[in-house]
N, C-alpha and C positions, 0 to 999 in steps of 0.2 A: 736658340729658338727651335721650338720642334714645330709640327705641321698643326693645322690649326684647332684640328679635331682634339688633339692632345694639347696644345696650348688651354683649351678652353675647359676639358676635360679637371685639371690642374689647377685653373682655377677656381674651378665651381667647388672642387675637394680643401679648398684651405679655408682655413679661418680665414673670418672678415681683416679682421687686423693683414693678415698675410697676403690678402687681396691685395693689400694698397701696396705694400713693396714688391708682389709680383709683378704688380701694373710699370712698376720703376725699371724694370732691369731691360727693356727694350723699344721701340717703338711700337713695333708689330705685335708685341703683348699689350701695350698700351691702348690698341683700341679697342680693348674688354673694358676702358672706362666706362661707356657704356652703358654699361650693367651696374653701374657701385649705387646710381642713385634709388632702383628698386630693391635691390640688396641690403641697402641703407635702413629702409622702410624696412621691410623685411625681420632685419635684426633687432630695430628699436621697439618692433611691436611684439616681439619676443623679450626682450626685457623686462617691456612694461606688463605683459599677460603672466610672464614667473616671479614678478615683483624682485627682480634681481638686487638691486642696491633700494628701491623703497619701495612703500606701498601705494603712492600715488604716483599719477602720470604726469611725466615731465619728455616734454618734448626737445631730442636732444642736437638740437639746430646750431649749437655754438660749436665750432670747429674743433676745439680745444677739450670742451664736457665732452664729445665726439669720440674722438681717438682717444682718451682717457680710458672711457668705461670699455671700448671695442680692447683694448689692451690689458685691461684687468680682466674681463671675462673670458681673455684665451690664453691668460697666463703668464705674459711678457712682464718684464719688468717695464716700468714708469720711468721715463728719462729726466734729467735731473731738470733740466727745461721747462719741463711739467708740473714740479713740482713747486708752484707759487702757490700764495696769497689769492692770485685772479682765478685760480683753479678752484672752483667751489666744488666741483665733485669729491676731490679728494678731503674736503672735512665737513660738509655741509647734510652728508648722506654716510650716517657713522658703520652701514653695516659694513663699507668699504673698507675698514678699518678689520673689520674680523676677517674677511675674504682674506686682504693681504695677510694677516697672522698664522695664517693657516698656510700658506707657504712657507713659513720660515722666513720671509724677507726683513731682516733686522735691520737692515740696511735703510731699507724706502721707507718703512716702520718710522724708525728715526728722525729722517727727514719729512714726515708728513706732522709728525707732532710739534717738531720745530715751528710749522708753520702757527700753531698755537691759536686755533681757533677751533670752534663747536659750535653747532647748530642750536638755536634754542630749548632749553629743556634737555641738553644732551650731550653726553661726557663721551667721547671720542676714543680715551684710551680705556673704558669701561669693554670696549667690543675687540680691542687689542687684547686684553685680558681673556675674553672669551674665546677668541679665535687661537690664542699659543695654548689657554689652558685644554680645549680637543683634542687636539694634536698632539699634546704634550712635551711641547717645547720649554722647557725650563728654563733654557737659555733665554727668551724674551723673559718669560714673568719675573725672571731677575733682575733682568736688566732694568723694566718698568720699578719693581718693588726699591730698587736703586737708587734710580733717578727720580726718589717721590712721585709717583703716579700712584692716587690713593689704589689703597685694594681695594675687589670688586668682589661681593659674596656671588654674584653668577659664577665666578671662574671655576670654583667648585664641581657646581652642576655641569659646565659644561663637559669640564676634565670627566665629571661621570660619565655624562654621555656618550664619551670618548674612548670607554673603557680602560682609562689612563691612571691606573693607581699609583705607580709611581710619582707622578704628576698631583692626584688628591694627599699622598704622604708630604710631598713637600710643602704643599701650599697648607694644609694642617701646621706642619711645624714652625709654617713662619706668619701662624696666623690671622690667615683670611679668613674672612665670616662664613658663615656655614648658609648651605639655601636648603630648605625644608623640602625640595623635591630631587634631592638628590639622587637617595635614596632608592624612593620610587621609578626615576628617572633609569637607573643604572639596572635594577633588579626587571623592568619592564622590556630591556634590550637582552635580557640573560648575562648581565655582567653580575653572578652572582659573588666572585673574588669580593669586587669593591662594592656591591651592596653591604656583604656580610661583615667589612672592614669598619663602614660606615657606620652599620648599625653598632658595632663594638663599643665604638670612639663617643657612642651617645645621639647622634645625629636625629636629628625625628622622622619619622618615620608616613610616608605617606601613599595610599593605593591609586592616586589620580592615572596617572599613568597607566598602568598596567589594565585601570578598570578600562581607560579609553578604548586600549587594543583588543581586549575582551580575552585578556590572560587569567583565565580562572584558579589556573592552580597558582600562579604569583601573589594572586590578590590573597588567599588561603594563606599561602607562606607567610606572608607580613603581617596579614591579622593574625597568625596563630601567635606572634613576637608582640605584639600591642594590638587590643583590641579598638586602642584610641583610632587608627589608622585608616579608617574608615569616615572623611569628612571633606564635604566642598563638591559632592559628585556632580559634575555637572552636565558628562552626556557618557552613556554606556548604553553601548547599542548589541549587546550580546545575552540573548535571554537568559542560560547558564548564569551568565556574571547578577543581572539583574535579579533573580531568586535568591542568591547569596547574599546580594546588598538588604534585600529586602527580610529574607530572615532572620538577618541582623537588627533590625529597624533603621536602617537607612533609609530615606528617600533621596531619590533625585531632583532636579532640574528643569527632565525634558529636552537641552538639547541637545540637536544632533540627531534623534530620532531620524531613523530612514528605514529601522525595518519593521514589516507589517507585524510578523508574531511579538516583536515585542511592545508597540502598541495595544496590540487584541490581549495582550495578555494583563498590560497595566489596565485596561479597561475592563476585561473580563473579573480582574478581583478589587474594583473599584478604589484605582488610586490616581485615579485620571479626572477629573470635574470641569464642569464647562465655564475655564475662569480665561481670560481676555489673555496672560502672561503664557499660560499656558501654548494657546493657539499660536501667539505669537512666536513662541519658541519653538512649536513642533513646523509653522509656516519657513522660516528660518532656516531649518534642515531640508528644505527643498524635495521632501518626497509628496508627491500629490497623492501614490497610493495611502501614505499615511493621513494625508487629509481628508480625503473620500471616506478611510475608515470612520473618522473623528465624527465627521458631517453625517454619515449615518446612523451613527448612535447618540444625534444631539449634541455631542462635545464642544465642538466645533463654533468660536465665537465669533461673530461677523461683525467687524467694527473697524473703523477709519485705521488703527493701531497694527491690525491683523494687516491689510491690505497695504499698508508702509513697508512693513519688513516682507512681503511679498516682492514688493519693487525693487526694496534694496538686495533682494539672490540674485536680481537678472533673471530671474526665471520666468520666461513667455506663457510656458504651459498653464503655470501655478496663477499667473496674474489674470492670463483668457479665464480659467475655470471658474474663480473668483467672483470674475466680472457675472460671470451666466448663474452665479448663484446669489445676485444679488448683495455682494459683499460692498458695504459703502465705502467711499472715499474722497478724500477732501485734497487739497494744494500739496499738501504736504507729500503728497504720493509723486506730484509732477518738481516737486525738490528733490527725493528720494533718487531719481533720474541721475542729475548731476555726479553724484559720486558713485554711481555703480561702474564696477570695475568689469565691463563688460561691453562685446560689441553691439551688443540688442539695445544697450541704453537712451539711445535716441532713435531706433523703432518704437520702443515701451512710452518713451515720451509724445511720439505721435500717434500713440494707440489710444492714448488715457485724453490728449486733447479732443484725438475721433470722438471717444467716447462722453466730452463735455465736461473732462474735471477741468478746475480751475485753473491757473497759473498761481503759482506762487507768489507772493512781490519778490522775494528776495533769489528766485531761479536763475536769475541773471548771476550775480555774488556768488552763488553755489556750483555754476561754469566758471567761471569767471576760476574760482579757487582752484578747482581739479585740475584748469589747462583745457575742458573741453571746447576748441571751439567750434567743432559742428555742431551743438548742440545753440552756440551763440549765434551759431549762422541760420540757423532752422529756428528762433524763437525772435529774429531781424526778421525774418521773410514774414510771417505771421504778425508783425506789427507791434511784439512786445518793446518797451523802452527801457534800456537800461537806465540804470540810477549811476549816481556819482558814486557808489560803493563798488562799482562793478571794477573797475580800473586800479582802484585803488585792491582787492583783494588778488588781481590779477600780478600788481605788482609785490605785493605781499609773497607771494610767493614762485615769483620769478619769473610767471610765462610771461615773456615778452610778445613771444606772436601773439597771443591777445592783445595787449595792450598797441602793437603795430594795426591789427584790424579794425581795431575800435576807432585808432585816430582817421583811418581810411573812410569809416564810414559816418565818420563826423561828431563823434563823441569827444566830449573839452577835457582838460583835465587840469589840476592843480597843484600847490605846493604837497597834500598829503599824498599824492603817489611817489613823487620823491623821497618823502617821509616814510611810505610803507617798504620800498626797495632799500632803502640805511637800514632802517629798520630788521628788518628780517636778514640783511648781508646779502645784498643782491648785485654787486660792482657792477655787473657785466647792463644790469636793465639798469642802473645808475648811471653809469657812463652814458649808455644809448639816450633816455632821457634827456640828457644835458647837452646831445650835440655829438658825443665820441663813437668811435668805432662803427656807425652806421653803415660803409659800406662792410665791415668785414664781421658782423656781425654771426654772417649765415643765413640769416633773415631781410629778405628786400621790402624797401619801403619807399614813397616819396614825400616824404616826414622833412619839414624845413625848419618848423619850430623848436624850441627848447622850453623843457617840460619848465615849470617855476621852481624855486625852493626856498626854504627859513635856514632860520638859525637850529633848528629842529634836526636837523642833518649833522650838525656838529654836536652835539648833544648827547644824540644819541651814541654816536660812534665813540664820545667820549665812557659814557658808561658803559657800553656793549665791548670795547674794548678794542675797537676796527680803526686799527689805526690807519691802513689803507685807506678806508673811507672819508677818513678826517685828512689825509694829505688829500687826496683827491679834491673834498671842497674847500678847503683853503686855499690851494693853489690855483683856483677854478673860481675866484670869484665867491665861493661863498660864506656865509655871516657869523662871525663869531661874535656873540650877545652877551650881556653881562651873564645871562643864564649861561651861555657854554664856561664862560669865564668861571663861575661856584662851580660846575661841576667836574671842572678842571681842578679847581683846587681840594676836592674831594676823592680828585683819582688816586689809585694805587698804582696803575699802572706803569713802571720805569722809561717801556717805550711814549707812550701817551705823555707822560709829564717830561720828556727830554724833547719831544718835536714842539709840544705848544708854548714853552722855554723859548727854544730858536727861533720861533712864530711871534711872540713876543716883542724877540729880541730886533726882530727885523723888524717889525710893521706895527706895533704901537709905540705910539708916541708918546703914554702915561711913563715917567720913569718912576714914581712908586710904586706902580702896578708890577713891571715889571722886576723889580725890586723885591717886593713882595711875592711874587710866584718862584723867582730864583731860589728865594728862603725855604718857600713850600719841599722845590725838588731837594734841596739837599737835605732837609726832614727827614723829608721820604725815605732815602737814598740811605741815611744813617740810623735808620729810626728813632729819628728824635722825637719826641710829645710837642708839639705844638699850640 
């Protein structure tokens, strides 16, 4: 122990993660506990403002999500404890999967895919892929390329990005698809070796990139190789660049716009017109000087559509200005609220009410989605009522403290929020739900009931392939239907058709049934035709 000025010193300098085991080593360091719980906050709103592992906000109250994410984002390894099925961070939120590949951890790597789940719509070792191929770890992409994990045409681009040709030579020869923005991707950072490699080997050729950063002589380099190479622009904010695009016959987009000369310039040689998509694109880019310009020369389209993507920047200036120029708007602006990724979101919300826009029906469902719940708390106080969608999307996508607030303030709920939590692979708001882990949740509540469920629950988990889920409500009381039953006998799954066998075997009393589902597995099992 040293004295307290330097104890405190000591810990204010360590990572979060290293907080907690400095907290460990003494008493008298211990009562810096203290402090973990605004440090806590502190960190999590830092996650969620750099969109660290996603892009929406997920409040991270579960003890386990907790020291997870606090552990990957300061570098430690993941202890093997951690590494379950109940851990949704670790496959539910795939960028996590590249983070780790970018360490070289082949190790954790391994044991995370084991776990053999993905988020819907989303392949898990695709960002494995992208994270070794950066870095230029061979050693992973083999290993994946090995143990069948399809290839991934991103891994390429990233290796470009990475300035990693040794890394693009190998995945060439064993390969992997090619991404159309390699090319550009690699020549826009000055990796001219592997642009020029790229280009050899045939690759296509594209300026997106380089036009972004307002690399003039790059963008010349590549059209001088293919004058195809010029196509999809869709924001270049560098005058230089934009005179070349345009004595080419390219046009743009629009967005992205933020600078005034290049505005005045597309306007001054008239390729700017006062078209709705327009405004919307150039409001989008968040410069008001560029919209003042617009509004001054007529451009400028004032319509419900303009004043939506105004809302969704977060931008206070952009939406006050707006307001005083008469730009109209409907509900849709007070939905646009819910998913702004910003702290004024629920100022903007009480600004647009001050100003007599409507409510949305569905602004409740659109918090409800994001996790916002101040914004649920501030549309209760004003007397709006949620709908039976609201619960149900909240559990869709895992906030539970919503779903704890909502029962507090007296909102019912039924079998489909159960149904939304299987559904989307939510164990932890599933459990809670039905009675489990309530005190160790992370989250206080004085919650007595248990949420209802179907057969709907086993169904799903059986197609989705959760087989956690499906022990969980079997063992729990819940309904296995002739419907779970067809879609039993239509799984592929080895795990899934070996537990509902044993499930079978124990607790129906059909012995054809059970007869007939034994025949199913060993089918399966041997691929026989059935």
């Amino acid at each position: 122990m040293l004295n307290n000025d330097i104890d405190s010193h000591v810990f204010y300098l360590l990572p979060v993660s290293d907080k907690r085991s400095f907290l460990r080593t003494c008493k008298t360091i211990n009562r810096l506990f203290v402090y973990m719980s605004s440090i806590e906050s502190e960190f999590q709103k830092m996650i969620n403002d750099t969109k660290f592992f996603n892009n929406r906000y997920y409040n991270l109250y579960h003890p386990l999500y907790k020291y997870t994410i606090e552990l990957i984002y300061d570098g430690h390894n993941i202890p093997d404890k951690y590494v379950i099925v109940e851990n949704r961070i670790l496959h539910q939120y795939p960028k996590i999967y590249k983070i780790i590949a970018k360490t070289a951890n082949l190790r954790l790597i391994k044991k995370m895919l084991r776990l053999n789940r993905n988020p819907l719509g989303c392949n898990n070792c695709e960002y494995v892929f992208m994270g070794a191929a950066k870095t230029g770890n061979i050693k992973m992409l083999k290993w994946m390329r090995d143990n069948n994990y399809s290839d991934d045409r991103t891994a390429t681009y990233y290796a470009a990005k990475g300035n990693q040709l040794e890394t693009i030579k190998w995945l060439i020869d064993h390969d992997f698809g090619a991404s159309f923005l390699a090319v550009g991707c690699a020549a826009s950072k000055g990796y001219m070796d592997v642009a020029n490699f790229l280009i050899d080997k045939g690759y296509n050729i594209s300026v997106q990139q380089a036009v972004d950063k307002g690399q003039l002589e790059i963008v010349k380099y590549l059209h001088s190789i293919d004058p195809n190479a010029i196509y999809d622009i869709y924001k270049c904010d560098d005058i230089d660049v934009l005179k070349f695009l345009y004595e080419h016959d390219v046009t743009t987009y629009y967005e992205g716009y933020t600078q005034v000369d290049v505005i005045n310039w597309l306007i001054e040689n008239g390729y700017i017109g006062k078209y709705t998509m327009t405004s919307q694109a150039i409001v989008q880019a968040g410069s008001l000087e560029c919209l003042r310009l617009l509004h001054s020369n007529d451009l400028l389209e004032l319509d419900k559509g303009v004043f939506y993507k105004a809302v969704m920047t977060g931008n206070f200036e952009i939406i006050e200005w707006l307001h005083e120029i008469k730009c109209p708007f409907d509900s849709n602006a007070t939905y646009a609220t819910t998913s702004v990724q910003s702290p004024d979101s629920l100022a903007i919300l009480k600004l647009l009410v001050k100003w007599g826009c409507p409510l949305a029906d569905n602004i409740g469902c659109g918090a409800a989605f994001y996790g916002n719940l101040e914004t649920l708390k501030y549309l209760h106080e004003i007397g709006y009522i949620m709908d039976d969608n609201t619960m149900i999307f909240a559990a869709r996508e895992g906030h539970l403290h919503i779903i704890i607030w909502m029962r507090e303030n007296g909102y019912m709920w039924d079998d489909e929020v159960c149904f939304a939590s299987a559904e989307y692979y939510h164990m932890n708001v599933l459990r809670w739900l039905r009675g489990f882990d309530r005190d160790t949740c992370g989250l206080s509540s004085n919650e007595i009931e248990i949420c209802p469920w179907d057969d709907r629950v086993c169904v799903v988990a059986i197609n989705h392939k959760h087989i956690d889920i499906l022990k969980f409500a079997l063992e729990n009381g819940g309904e296995f239907s002739e419907r779970s039953y067809i879609c039993a006998c239509q799984a592929e799954n080895v795990e899934i058709l070996d537990y509902i066998n044993e499930y079978l075997e124990r607790e129906c009393p059909n012995i054809e049934m059970r007869k007939e589902f034994n025949d199913i597995v060993y089918a399966r099992k041997n691929n026989i035709e059935l």
